[in-house]
C-alpha positions as CSV (number, residue, x, y, z in Angstrom):
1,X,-2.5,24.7,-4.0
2,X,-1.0,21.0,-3.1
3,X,2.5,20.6,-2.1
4,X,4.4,17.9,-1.4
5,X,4.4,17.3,2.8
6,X,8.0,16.7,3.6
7,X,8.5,17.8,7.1
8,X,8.0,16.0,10.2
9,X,5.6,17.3,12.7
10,X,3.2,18.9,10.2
11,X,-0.3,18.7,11.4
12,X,-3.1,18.3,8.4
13,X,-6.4,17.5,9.7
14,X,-5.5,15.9,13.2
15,X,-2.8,13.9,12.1
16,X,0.9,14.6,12.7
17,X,3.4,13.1,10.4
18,X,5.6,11.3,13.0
19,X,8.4,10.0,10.8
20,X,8.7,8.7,7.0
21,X,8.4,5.2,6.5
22,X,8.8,4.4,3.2
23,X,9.5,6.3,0.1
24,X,8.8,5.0,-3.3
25,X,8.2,6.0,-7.1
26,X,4.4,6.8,-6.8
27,X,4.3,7.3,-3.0
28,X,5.5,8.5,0.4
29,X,4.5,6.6,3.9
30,X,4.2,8.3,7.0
31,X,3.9,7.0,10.5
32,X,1.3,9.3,11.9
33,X,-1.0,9.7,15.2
34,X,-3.6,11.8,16.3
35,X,-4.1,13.0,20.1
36,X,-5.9,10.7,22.2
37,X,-6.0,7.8,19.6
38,X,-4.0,4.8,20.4
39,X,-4.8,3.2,17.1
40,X,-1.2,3.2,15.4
41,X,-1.8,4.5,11.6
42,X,0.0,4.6,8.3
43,X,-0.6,7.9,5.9
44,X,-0.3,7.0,2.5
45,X,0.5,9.9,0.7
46,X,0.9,10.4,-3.2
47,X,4.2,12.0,-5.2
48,X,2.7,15.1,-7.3
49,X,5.6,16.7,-7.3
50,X,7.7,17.5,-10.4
51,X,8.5,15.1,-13.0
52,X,6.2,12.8,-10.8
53,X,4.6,9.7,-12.3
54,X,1.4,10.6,-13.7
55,X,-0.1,7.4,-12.5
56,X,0.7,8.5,-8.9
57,X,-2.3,10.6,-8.8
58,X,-4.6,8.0,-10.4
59,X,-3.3,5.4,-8.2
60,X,-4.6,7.6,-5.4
61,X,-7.6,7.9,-6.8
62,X,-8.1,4.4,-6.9
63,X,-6.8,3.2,-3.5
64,X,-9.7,6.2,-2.1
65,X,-12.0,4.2,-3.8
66,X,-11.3,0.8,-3.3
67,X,-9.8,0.7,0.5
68,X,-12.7,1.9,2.0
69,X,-14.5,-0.8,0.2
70,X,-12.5,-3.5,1.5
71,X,-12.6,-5.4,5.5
72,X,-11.6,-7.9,7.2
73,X,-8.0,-9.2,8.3
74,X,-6.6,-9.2,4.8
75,X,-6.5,-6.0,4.3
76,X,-5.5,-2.8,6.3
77,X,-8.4,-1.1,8.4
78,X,-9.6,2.1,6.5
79,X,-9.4,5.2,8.5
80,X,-9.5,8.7,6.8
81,X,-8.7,10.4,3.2
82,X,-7.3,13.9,2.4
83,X,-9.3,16.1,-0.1
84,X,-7.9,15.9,-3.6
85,X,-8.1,19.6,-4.2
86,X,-5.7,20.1,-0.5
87,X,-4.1,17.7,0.6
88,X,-4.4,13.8,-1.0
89,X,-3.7,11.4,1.3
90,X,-5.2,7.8,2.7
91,X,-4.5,6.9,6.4
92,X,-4.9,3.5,7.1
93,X,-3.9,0.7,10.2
94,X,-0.2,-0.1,10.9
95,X,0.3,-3.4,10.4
96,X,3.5,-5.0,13.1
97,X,5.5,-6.7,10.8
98,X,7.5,-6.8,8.0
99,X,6.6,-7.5,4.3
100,X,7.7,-10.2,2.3
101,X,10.4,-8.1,0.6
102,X,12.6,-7.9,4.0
103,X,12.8,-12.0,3.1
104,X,14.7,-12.2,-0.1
105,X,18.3,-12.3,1.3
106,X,17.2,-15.8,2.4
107,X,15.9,-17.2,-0.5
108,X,15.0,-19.9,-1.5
109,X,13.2,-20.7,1.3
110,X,12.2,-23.9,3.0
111,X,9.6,-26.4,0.5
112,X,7.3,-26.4,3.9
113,X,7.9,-22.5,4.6
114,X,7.1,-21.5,1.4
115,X,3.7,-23.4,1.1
116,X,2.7,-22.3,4.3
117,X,3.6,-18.3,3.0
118,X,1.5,-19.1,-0.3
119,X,-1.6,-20.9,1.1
120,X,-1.8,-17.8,3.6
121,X,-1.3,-15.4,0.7
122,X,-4.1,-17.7,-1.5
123,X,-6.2,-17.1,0.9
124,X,-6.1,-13.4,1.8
125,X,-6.3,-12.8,-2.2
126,X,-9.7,-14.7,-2.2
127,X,-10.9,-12.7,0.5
128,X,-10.5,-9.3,-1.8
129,X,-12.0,-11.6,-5.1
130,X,-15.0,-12.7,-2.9
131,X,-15.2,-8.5,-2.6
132,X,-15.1,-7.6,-5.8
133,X,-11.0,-6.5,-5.8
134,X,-8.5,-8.1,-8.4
135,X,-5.0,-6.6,-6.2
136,X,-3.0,-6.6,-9.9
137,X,0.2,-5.5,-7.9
138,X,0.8,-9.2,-5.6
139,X,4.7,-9.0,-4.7
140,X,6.6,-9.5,-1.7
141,X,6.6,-5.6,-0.9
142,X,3.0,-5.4,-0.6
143,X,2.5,-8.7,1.2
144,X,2.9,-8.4,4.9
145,X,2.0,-11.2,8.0
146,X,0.5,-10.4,10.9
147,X,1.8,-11.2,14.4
148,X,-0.9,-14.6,13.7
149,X,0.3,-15.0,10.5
150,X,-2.4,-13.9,8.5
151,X,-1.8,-12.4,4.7
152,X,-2.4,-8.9,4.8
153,X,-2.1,-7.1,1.1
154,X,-1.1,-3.6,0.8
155,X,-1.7,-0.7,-1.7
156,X,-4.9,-1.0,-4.3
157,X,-3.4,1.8,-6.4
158,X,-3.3,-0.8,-9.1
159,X,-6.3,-2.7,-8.4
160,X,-9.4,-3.1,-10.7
161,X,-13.0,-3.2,-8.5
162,X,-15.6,-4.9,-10.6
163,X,-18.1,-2.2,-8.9
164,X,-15.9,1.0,-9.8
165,X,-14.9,3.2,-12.6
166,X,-11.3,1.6,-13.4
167,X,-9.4,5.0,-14.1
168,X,-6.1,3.2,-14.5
169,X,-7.7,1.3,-17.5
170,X,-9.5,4.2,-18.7
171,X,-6.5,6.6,-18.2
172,X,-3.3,4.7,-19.7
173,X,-2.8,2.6,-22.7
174,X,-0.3,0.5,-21.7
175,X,-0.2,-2.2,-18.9
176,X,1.3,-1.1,-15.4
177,X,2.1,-3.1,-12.8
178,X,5.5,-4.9,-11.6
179,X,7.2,-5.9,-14.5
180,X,8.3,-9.3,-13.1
181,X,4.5,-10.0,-11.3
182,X,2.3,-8.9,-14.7
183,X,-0.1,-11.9,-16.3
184,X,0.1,-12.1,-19.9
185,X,-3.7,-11.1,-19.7
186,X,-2.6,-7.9,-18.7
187,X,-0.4,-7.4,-21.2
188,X,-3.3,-7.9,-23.2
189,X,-5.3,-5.1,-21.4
190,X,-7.0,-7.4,-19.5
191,X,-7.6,-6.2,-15.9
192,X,-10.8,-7.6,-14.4
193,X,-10.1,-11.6,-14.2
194,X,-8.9,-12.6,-10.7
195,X,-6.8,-15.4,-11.7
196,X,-4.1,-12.3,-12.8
197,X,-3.4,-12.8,-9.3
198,X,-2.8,-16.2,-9.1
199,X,-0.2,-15.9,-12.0
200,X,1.5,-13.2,-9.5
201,X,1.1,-15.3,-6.8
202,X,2.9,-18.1,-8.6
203,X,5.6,-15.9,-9.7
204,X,6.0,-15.5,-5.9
205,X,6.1,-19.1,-5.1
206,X,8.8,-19.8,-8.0
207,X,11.0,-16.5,-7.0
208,X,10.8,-17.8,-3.1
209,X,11.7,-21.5,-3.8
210,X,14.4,-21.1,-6.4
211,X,15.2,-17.5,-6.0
212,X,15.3,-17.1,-9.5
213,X,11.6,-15.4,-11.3
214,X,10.3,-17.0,-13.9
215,X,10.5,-14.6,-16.5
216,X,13.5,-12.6,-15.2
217,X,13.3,-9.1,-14.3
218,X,13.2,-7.3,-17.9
219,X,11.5,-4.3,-17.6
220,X,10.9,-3.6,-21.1
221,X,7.6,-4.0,-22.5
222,X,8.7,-6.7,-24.9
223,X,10.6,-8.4,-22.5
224,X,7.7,-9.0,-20.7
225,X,5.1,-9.9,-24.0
226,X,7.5,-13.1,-23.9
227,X,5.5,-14.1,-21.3
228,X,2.5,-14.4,-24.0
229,X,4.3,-17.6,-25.6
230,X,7.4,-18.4,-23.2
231,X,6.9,-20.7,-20.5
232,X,9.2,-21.0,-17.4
233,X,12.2,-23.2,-16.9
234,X,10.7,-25.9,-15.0
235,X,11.8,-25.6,-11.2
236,X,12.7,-29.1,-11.4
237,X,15.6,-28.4,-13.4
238,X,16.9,-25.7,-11.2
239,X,17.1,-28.1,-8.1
240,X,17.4,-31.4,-7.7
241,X,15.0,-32.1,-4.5
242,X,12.2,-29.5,-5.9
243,X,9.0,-31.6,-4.5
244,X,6.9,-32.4,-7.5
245,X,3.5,-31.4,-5.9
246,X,5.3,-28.1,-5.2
247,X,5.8,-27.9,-9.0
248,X,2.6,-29.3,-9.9
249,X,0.8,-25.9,-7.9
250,X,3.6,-23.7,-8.8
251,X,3.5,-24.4,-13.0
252,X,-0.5,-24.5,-13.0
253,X,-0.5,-21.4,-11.3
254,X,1.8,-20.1,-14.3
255,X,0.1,-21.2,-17.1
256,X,-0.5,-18.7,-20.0
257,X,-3.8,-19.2,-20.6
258,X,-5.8,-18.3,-17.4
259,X,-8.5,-21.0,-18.3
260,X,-5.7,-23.5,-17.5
261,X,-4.9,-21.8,-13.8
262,X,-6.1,-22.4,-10.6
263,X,-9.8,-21.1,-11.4
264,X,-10.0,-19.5,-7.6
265,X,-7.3,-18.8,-5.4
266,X,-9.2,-20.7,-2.7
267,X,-8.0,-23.7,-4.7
268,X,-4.7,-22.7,-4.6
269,X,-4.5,-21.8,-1.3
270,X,-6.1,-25.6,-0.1
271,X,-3.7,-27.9,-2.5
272,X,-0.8,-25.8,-0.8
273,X,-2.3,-26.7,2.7
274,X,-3.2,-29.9,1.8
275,X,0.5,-31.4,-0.3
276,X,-0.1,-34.9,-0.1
277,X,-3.8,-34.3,-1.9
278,X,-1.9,-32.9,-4.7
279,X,-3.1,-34.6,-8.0
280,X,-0.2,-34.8,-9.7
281,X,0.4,-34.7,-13.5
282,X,2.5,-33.8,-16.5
283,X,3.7,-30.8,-14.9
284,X,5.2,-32.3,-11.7
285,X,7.2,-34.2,-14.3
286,X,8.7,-31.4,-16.5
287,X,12.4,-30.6,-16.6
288,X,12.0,-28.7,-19.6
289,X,10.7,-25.7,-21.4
290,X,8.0,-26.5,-24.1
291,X,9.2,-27.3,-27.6
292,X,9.7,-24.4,-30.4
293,X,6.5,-25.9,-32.1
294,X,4.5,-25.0,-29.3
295,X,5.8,-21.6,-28.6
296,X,5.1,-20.7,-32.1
297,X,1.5,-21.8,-31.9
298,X,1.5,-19.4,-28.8
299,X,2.8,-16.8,-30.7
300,X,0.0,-16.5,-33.0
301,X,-2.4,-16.8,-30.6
302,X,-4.8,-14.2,-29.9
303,X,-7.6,-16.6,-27.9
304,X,-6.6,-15.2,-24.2
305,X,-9.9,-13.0,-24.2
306,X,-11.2,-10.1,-21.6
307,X,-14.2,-11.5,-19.6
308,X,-17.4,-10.1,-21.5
309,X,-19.0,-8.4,-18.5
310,X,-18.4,-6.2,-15.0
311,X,-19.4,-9.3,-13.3
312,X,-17.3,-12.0,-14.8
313,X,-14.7,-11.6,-11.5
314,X,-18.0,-12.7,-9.5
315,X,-19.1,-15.2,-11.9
316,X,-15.7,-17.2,-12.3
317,X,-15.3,-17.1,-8.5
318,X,-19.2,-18.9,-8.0
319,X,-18.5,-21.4,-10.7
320,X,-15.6,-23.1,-8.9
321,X,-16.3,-23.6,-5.3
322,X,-14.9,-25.6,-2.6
323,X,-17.7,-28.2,-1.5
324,X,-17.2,-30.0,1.1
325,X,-19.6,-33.1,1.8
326,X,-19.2,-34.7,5.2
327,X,-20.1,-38.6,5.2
328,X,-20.9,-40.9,7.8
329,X,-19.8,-44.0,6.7
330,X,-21.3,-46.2,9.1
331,X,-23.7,-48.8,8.3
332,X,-26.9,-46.9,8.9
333,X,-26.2,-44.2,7.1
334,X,-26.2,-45.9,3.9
335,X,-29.5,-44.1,2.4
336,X,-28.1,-40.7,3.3
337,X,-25.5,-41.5,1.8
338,X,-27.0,-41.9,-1.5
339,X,-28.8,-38.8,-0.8
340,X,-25.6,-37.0,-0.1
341,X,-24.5,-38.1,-3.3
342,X,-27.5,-36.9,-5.3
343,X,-27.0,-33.5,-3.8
344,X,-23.4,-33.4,-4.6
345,X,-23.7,-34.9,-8.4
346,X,-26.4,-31.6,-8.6
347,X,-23.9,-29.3,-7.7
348,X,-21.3,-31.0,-9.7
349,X,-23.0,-30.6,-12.7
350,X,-24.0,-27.1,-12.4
351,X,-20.5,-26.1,-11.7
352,X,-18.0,-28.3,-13.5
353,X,-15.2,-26.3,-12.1
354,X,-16.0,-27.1,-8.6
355,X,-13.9,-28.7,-6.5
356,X,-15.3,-31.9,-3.9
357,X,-13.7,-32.6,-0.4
358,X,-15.0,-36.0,1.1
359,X,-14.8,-35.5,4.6
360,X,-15.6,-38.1,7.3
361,X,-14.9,-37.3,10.9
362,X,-13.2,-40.3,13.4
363,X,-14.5,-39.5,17.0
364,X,-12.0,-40.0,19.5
365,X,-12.4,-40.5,23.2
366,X,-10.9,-37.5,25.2
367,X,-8.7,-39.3,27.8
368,X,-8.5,-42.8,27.0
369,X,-6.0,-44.3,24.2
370,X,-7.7,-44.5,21.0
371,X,-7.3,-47.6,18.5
372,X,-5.6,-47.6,15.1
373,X,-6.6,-50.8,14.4
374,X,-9.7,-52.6,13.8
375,X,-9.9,-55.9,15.4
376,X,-8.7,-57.3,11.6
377,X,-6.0,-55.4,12.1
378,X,-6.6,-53.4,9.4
379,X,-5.6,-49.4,9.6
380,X,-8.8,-47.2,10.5
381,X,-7.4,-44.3,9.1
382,X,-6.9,-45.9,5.8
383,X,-10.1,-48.0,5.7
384,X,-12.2,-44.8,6.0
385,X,-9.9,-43.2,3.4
386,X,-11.1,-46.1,0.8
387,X,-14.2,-45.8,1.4
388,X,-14.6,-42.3,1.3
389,X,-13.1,-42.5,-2.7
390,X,-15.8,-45.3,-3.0
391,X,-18.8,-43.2,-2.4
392,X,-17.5,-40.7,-4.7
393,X,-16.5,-43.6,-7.3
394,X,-20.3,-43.1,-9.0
395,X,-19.3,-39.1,-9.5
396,X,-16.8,-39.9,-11.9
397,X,-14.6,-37.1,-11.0
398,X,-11.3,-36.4,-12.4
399,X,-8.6,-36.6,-9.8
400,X,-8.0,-32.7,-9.5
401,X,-11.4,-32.0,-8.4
402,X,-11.5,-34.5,-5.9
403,X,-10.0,-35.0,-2.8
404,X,-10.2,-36.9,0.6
405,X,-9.7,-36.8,4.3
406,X,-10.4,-38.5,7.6
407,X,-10.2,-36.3,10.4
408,X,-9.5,-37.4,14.4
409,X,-11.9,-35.3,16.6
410,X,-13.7,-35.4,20.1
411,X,-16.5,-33.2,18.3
412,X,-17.3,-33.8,14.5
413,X,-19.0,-30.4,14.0
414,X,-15.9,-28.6,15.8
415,X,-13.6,-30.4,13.3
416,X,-16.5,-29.7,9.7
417,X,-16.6,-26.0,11.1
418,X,-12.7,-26.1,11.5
419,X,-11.8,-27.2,8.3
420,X,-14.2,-25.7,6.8
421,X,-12.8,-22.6,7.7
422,X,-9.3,-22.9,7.2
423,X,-9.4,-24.1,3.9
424,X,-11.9,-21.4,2.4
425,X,-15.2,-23.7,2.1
426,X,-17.9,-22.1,-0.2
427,X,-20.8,-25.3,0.8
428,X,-20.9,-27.9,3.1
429,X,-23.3,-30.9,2.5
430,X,-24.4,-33.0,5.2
431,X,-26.7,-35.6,6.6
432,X,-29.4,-35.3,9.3
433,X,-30.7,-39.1,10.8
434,X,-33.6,-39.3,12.0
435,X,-34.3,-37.4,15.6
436,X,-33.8,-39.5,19.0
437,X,-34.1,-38.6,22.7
438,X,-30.0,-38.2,22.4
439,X,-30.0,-35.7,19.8
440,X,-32.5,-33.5,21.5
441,X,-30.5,-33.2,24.8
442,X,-27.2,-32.7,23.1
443,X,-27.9,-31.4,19.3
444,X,-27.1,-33.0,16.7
445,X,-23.7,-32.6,14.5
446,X,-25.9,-30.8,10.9
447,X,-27.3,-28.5,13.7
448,X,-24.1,-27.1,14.7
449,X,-22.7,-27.1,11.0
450,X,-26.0,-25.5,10.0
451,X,-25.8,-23.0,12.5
452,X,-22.5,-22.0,13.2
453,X,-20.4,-22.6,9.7
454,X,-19.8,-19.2,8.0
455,X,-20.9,-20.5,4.5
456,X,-23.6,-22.3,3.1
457,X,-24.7,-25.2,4.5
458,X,-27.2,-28.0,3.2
459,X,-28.7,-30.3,5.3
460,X,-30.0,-33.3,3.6
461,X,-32.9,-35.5,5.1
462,X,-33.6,-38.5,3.2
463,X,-36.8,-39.8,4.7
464,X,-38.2,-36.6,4.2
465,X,-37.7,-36.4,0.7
466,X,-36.4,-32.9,1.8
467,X,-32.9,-30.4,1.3
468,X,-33.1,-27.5,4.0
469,X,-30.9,-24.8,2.9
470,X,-29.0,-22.2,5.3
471,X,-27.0,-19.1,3.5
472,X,-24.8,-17.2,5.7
């Protein structure tokens, strides 16, 4: 029969319980080692005791499930589980650190803090979306940065995998989560849309730059079915200097209907790193609620729907990439160019939720003292900026799916592969000239995109007639 492991020193298959770290409604933490294992590990173990929650066990059931499922630095390295019918239990990497949580006698934090603590967040929650995870639990207790400050998110008790029988949704009949962190969508049942999280995540980034939440910290279920048809106080009415792109990310993130969010948290994560490409609209404005007119329509809305298929959490994450289209904008580029811009208005089409970042890459001398100025004395940086929104001009792209930048590099491919990488890139498009005697000694710039960018990358040859594809 299980019991309840409550002593130090126990031993259950090679692990010893070294001390408790943590003890909360649905679970206990252990700090625990093995003999001759270095590797410091976490034991996750559930509360079946009496008058336990019932969704303790089914929580278990799920993380089992899921963690396993799940790598890379966003998430905690999977290392054993206990038999159900002995002893449950997951044992998982310690992470050095401390979560979000031990940060709330602080708040609100710094504007610049807090966007650098959401775009790292953004971007560990796309990592578990591009895997088929929607977390459903984001708070500052189960967000925790590593010594190189990368996002890692803890416990999938809650989680929904789009692959996996979801026993939480199968099991209970009403919506369980963190009261103050739950989308309206869940309210509604809802628990396989990614962009749950991104409502969470924006609950995050109001609570951390006003310390006040959004929607308070009712616990009730009606308390939190407001949600369905009450917006937030503007966090431009709460403080004076509130930064009106911060607001702009923070509000879209909390809209009620998830078709008006962020549609990937890649997005999210590259308009937090990126403040000054912020298109900025009504929202940044507001200082109030929305009229009682509007809240009434909400009220009688029923049109936030579940996604019709297992697959949906896939399929909204492919319809809104990050493509990023690197331009050469000198003179002799001018027919790739127009190429470039054939294959991007392709893309575009297909996928009018994508998002376009015109890049164009200044090379700068490594020792000597590089020019700002053309001989005009016009600014390079801004010159290339122009003309970089006049190649896209022909797109005829709203302003939130577009944005520019002119980056200041001794290698071009280092910089494409660099941004490309911190900002979550799902495509790069660029341009290969013809071949010279240069380009075969050294390489060219496409060939190091092509074959070193972790995404995919299409090289476009205009003479050729020809796109060459590489998928990573």
């Amino acid at each position: 029969m299980v019991k309840p492991l409550h002593e130090p020193g126990i031993v259950i298959d090679s692990f010893r319980l070294d001390e408790i770290v943590h003890s909360g409604g649905m679970a206990t933490i252990w700090r625990v080692s093995q003999s001759d294992v270095a590797t410091p590990m976490l034991m996750k173990v559930p509360k079946i005791g009496e008058g336990a929650d019932p969704a303790a066990v089914v929580g278990y059931e799920m993380e089992q499930m899921i963690l396993p499922r799940l790598n890379g630095p966003h998430v905690p390295k999977f290392i054993a589980i206990g038999d159900l019918a002995v002893q449950p239990y997951v044992v998982m990497e310690r992470i050095d650190g401390s979560t979000l949580l031990s940060r709330l006698p602080e708040l609100p934090l710094p504007y610049v803090e807090i966007a650098q603590i959401g775009a790292k967040v953004a971007t560990a929650l796309h990592d578990i979306h591009r895997q088929h995870v929607v977390h459903l639990d984001v708070k500052p207790s189960n967000i925790i940065l590593r010594p190189n400050g990368q996002a890692v998110l803890l416990d999938f008790g809650l989680s929904h995998h789009n692959q996996l029988p979801d026993l939480m949704k199968e099991e209970f009949r009403v919506p369980i989560g963190t009261a103050p962190y739950v989308s309206p969508e869940q309210l509604r049942g809802i628990r396989s849309d990614p962009r749950s999280d991104i409502f969470a995540l924006g609950v995050l980034l109001y609570f951390f730059s006003t310390g006040m939440r959004p929607f308070g910290d009712s616990e009730t279920l009606y308390g939190m079915r407001r949600r369905l048809w009450r917006d937030p106080i503007p966090p431009r009415a709460l403080r004076d200097d509130y930064p009106a792109w911060l607001q702009e990310v923070v509000l879209r993130c909390l809209e009620i209907d998830p078709a008006w969010r962020y549609p990937t948290a890649a997005q999210v994560a590259f308009d937090l790193s990126h403040p000054t490409k912020v298109k900025l609209t009504a929202r940044s404005e507001r200082l109030r609620r929305d009229g009682i007119g509007t809240v009434l329509r909400r009220r009688f809305n029923t049109d936030i729907t579940a996604p019709n298929s297992e697959t949906a959490s896939a399929a909204q994450l492919s319809s809104a990439p990050i493509v990023v289209v690197a331009i050469d904008l000198g003179e002799e580029s001018a027919t790739t160019n127009e190429a470039l811009r054939t294959a991007a208005r392709q893309i575009l089409t297909i996928l009018p939720s994508a998002r376009l970042a015109c890049l164009n890459v200044r090379r700068v001398k490594r020792i000597a003292l590089d020019n700002t100025l053309d001989e005009a004395g016009h600014n390079l940086q801004i010159d290339r900026l122009v003309s970089l929104r006049h190649w896209a001009e022909p797109l005829k792209l709203n302003e939130p799916r577009l944005t520019v930048h002119v980056l200041e590099a001794v290698d071009p491919a280092s910089a494409i592969l660099e941004f490309a990488q911190s900002n979550g890139v799902d495509q790069i498009l660029i341009g290969a000239r013809h071949s010279s005697l240069m380009r075969k000694l050294l390489g060219s710039v496409s060939a190091k995109v092509a074959a070193e960018a972790a995404c995919t990358v299409t090289v476009v040859r205009p003479a050729r007639a020809a796109v060459v594809d590489k998928e990573t």
